[in-house]
C-alpha positions, 0 to 999 in steps of 0.5 A, spaced: 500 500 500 503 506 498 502 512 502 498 516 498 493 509 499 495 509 507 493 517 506 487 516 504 484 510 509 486 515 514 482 521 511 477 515 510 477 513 519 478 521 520 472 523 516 467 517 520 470 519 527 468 527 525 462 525 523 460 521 529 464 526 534 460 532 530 453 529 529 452 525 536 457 528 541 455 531 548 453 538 548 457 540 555 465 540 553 468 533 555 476 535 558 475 542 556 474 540 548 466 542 544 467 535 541 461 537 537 464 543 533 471 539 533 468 533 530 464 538 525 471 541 523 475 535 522 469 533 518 470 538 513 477 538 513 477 531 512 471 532 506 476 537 502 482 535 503 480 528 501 476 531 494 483 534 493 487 527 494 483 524 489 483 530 484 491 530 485 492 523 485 487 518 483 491 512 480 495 511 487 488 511 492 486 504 489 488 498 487 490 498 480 487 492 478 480 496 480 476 498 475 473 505 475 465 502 477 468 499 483 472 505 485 465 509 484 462 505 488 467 505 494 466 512 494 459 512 493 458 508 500 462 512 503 459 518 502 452 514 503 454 514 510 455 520 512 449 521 509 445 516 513 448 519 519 447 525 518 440 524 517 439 519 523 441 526 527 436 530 523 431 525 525 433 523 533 433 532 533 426 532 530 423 527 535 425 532 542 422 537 539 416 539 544 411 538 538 411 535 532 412 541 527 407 543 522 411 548 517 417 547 514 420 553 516 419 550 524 424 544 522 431 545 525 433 542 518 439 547 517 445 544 519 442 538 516 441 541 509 447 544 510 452 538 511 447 535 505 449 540 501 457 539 503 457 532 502 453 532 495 459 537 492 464 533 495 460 527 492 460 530 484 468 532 485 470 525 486 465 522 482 467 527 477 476 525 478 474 517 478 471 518 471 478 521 469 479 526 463 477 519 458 470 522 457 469 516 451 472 511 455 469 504 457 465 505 465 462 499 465 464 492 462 460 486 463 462 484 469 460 492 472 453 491 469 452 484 472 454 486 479 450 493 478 443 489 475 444 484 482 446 491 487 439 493 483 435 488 485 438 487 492 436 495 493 429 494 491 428 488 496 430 492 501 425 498 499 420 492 498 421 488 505 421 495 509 414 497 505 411 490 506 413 492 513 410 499 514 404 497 511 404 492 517 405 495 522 399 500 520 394 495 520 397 492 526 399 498 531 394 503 534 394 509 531 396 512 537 403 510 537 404 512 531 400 519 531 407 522 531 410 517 525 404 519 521 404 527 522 405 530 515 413 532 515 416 527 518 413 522 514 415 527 509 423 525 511 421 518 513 420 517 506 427 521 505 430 517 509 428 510 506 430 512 499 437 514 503 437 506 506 435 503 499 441 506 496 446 505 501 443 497 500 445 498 493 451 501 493 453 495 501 451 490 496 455 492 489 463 493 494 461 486 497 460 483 491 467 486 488 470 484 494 467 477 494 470 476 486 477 478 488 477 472 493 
């Protein structure tokens, strides 16, 4: 592994740890440090300086023998986590609230819709580096295809087994315990939040299945 690869792992580790210290951690200082801004800060840090190491270096981040697909999708589930994460806070800061807000305006969603916006930009940057100067160039061959088909249909398993059991649930469960689920926004970012783990199946299964062929 060289150490532009070494580089980029640890970036990868300090990215997740910034993002669980940022979005999960203790509003009161712990040792004198606000683990929350620190965690944001390395976070962003890492996101950018991340996007410049693929700019710069593409070609020593992965294995040589991985094809642009694979290097997508490994980028692609990255950046879904923290996404996912992202979105998890969002949701557990909308469940204290003392009521159930009505208007988007009563939603605390700035910080989120922010760090969304962060991600997605640092998202289409590498995206954009991993497909190279080669606009002509062949992004997927036949094996790309029939894994992409197969992380395809894993997802929309996924989505279908959870719909099933929604659907379940609201023919089983009293309406007054899902009175707050059922409240027009939050379903609104329940269904948001579905179509984020949906792709975050998809894009689990396509790296797993790489990384089972090369055994």
């Amino acid at each position: 592994m060289s150490s532009i690869s070494r580089l980029a792992w640890l970036l990868v580790v300090l990215a997740l740890v910034g993002a669980v210290a940022g979005l999960f951690g203790p509003h009161e200082r712990v040792w004198g440090v606000d683990l929350g801004a620190t965690g944001t800060a390395v976070l962003g840090f890492t996101l950018w300086t991340g996007a410049w190491l693929f700019a710069r270096y593409p070609d020593a981040i992965f294995p040589p023998e991985w094809s642009i697909a694979e290097r997508r999708a490994w980028a692609g589930l990255l950046f879904l986590t923290l996404v996912s994460l992202s979105f998890v806070r969002f949701m557990i800061t909308i469940a204290h609230l003392d009521s159930p807000a009505v208007s988007i305006a009563e939603l605390p969603s700035r910080h989120f819709m922010w760090n969304l916006f962060v991600l997605l930009i640092a998202w289409a940057v590498v995206a954009k580096t991993l497909r190279g100067p080669e606009t002509e160039g062949v992004e997927l061959d036949e094996r790309d295809l029939r894994m992409q088909r197969a992380a395809d249909r894993a997802g929309d398993w996924a989505l279908t087994l959870v719909v099933i059991a929604v659907v379940v649930l609201l023919a089983l469960v009293p309406a007054g315990r899902l009175a707050w689920w059922l409240t027009p926004l939050v379903a609104a970012n329940a269904l948001i939040g579905l179509l984020i783990g949906r792709w975050f199946v998809e894009h689990s299964v396509l790296v797993a299945r790489y990384a089972l062929e090369r055994r």
